[in-house]
C-alpha positions in Angstrom: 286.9 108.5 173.4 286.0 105.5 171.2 288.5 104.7 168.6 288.6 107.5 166.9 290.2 108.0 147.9 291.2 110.3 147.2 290.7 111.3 143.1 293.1 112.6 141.4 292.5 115.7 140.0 293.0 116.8 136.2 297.0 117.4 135.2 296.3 120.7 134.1 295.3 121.9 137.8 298.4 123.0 139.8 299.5 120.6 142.6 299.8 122.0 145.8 300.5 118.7 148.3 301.6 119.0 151.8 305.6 119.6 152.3 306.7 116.3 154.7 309.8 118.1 156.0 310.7 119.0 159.5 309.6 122.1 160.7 306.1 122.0 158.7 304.6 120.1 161.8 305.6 119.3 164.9 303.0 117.2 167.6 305.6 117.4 170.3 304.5 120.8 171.3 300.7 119.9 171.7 301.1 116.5 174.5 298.0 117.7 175.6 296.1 117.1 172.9 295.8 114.1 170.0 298.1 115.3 167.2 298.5 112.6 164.8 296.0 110.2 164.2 296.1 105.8 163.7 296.1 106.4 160.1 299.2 109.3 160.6 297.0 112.2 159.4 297.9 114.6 161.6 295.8 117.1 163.7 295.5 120.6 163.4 296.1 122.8 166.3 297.7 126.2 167.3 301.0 125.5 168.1 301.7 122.1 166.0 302.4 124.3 162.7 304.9 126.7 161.4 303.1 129.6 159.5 305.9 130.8 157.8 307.6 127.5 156.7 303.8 127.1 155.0 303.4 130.7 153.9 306.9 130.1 151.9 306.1 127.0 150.5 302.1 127.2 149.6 303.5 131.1 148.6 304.7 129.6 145.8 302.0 127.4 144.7 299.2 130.2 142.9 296.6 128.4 144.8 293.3 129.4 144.5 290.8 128.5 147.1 286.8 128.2 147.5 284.6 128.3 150.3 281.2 127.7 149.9 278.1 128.8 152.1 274.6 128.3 151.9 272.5 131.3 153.0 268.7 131.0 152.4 265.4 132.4 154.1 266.1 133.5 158.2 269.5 132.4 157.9 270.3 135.1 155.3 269.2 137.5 156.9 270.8 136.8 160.3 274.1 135.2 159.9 275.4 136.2 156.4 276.7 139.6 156.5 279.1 138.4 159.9 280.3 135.3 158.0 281.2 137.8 154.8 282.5 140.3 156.9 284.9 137.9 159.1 285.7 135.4 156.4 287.6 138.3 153.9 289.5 139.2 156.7 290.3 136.0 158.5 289.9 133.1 155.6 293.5 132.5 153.9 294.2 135.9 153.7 297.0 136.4 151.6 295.9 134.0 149.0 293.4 134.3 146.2 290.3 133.4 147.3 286.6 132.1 145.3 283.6 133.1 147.8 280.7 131.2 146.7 277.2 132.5 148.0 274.6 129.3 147.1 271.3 131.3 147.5 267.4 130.8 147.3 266.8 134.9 146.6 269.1 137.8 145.9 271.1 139.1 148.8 271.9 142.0 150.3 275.7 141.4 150.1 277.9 143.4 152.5 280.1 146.4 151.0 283.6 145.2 151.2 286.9 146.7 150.7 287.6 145.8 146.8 290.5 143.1 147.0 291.9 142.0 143.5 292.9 138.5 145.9 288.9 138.5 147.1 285.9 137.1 144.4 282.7 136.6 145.3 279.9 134.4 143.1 276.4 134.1 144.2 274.8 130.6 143.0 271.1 130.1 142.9 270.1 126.6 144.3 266.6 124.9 143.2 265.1 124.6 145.3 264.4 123.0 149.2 265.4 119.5 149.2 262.7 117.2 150.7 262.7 120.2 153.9 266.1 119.5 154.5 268.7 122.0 155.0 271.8 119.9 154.9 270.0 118.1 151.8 269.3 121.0 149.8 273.3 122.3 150.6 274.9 119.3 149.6 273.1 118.8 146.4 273.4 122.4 145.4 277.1 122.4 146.0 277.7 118.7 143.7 275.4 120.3 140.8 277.8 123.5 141.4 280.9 121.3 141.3 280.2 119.6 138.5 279.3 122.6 136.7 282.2 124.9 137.1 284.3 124.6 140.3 286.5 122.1 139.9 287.6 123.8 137.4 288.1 127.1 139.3 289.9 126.1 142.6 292.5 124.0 144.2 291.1 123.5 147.3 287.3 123.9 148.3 285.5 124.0 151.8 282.1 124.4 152.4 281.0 125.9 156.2 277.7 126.7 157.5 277.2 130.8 157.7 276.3 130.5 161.4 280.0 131.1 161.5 282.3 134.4 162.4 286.0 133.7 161.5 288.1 135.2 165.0 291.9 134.4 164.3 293.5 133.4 160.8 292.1 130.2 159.2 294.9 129.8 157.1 296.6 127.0 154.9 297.7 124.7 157.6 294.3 123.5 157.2 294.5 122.2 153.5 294.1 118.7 152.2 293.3 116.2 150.2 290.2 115.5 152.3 289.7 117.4 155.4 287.5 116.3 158.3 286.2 118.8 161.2 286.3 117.4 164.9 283.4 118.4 167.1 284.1 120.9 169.1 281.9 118.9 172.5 282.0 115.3 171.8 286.3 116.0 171.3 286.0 116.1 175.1 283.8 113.4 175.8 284.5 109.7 175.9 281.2 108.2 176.1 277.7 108.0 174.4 279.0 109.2 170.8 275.8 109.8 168.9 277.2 107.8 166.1 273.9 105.8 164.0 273.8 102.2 165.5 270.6 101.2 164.0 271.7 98.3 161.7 269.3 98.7 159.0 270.4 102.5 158.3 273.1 103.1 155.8 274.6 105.5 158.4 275.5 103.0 160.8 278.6 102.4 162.5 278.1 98.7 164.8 278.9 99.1 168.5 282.1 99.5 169.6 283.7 101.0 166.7 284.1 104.5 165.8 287.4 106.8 165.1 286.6 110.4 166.0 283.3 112.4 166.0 283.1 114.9 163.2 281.7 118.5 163.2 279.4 118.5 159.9 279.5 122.1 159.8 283.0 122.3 157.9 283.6 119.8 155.0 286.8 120.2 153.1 289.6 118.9 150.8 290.2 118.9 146.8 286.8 119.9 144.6 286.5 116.2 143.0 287.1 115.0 147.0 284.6 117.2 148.0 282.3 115.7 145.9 282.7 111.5 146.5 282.0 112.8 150.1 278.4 114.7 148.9 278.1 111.2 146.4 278.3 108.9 149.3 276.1 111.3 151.6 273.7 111.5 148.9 273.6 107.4 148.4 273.2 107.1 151.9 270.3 109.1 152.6 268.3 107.7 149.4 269.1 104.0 150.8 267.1 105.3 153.9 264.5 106.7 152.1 263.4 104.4 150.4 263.2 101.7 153.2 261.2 104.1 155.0 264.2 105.0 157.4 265.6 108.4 157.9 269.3 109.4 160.1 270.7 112.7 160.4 273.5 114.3 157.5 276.0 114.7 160.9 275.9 110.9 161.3 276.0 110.1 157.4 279.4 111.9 157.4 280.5 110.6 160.5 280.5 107.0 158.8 281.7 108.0 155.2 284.9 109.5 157.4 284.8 105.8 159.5 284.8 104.2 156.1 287.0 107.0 154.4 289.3 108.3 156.4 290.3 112.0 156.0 294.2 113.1 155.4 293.6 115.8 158.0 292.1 116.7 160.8 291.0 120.4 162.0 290.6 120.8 165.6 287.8 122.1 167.8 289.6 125.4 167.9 288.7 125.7 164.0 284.9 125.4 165.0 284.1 126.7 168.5 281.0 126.5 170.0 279.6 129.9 170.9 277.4 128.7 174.1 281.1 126.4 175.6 283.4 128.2 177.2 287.1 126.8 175.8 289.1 124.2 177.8 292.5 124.9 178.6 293.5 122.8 175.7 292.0 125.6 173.3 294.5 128.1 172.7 293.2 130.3 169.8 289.6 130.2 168.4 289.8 130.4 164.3 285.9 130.5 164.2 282.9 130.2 166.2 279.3 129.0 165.4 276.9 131.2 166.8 273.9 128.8 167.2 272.7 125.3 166.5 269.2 126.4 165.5 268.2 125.1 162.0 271.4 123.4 161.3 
């Protein structure tokens, strides 16, 4: 593998930072797999956390937590009622929980099991971004965080809704800003598709590069969230306007090379429906279905 700012938020939100004591974490069990990273943010996997050390102490915390999806057109249709469905059972379950629904029409929401823990909001969106799905979700979800969710979580991820949740996706997984490994190029050590066009804002030169990151599942604190979508955004309106275009995967891939995330989920919390796991997978948290239109 190559070589693989955080804002503060307001005082008045509840802090809810990582415990550092023994027992939280522990990368001895996982010698199979990368644990901790060069910059000492560690690496989430089944087996390198202690549920109920973390259930005790993030217990305590009245944490609320958002997770955002954008469902429009096809996608709607196909994917949405699965993700709903397995994310109210699987998604930090236990904790109170902001689903928010970013949507070109009305949909057809799925009839869940009322859960005073469980509140769902659908957001319209204006709009297709220059035909560009990844566009279109990232602006939708700054105008949204601007507007009204910073104010309304701790914590915010935002997932594609080709996704079913499988096993608890729980809060080992929070963080200031949280960064997704790819689920195939984890296990390959050559040809990284990382941008090496110099004239592209995207680029990372030859030679360097930390990890390869999964832009299906962005996460970390609202205002974190949202210098990620600023830098995105800046990015891809450098290219434009030279005439150049790269793809949102790459763009992310070198705001994470330039901005390095405080954790790091692995493959198992993003499976790939068509790979069957490696032996270093020991318990898929959620599985994309299909790499058509995203």
């Amino acid at each position: 593998m190559e070589n693989q700012r955080q804002k503060v938020p307001e005082a008045s939100r509840k802090s809810a930072f990582l415990p550092t004591s023994s027992g939280i974490f522990c990368t001895r069990k996982r010698p199979d797999v990368v644990t901790i990273t060069d910059w000492l943010a560690p690496v989430i996997w089944e087996g390198t956390f202690n549920r109920q050390v973390l259930g005790r102490y993030y217990g305590r915390q009245n944490l609320t937590i958002g997770l955002a999806v954008l469902a429009t057109g096809r996608t709607a249709d196909q994917y949405l009622e699965l993700f709903m469905r397995s994310a109210n059972k699987h998604f930090m379950s236990g904790y109170r929980v902001v689903f928010y629904i970013m949507v070109d029409a009305l949909p057809r929401l799925p009839d869940l099991e009322p859960d005073p823990l469980r509140t769902f909001k659908v957001l319209p969106i204006k709009g297709d971004r220059w035909g560009d799905f990844h566009l279109t979700r990232m602006s939708s979800l700054a105008e949204h965080i601007l507007g009204h969710i910073e104010d309304e979580v701790d914590f915010l991820f935002s997932m594609t809704v080709n996704r079913v949740f499988q096993n608890d996706f729980g809060v080992e997984t929070l963080g200031a800003s949280v960064a997704q490994l790819h689920a195939w190029w984890y296990f390959k050590n050559k040809d990284i598709p990382y941008e090496r066009r110099p004239k592209l804002a995207a680029c990372i030169p030859f030679g360097q590069g930390d990890f390869y990151y999964d832009g299906s599942v962005i996460g970390g604190r609202p205002l974190e969230v949202l210098t990620l979508i600023e830098g995105y955004l800046q990015g891809v309106t450098h290219d434009h306007k030279n005439g150049l275009n790269s793809t949102y995967e790459r763009h992310l891939n070198k705001y994470f090379f330039t901005h390095k995330p405080t954790k790091l989920l692995s493959p198992e919390y993003s499976w790939n429906a068509a790979l069957r796991p490696p032996p270093q997978v020991w318990s898929v948290k959620a599985t994309r279905l299909s790499r058509r239109y995203f």
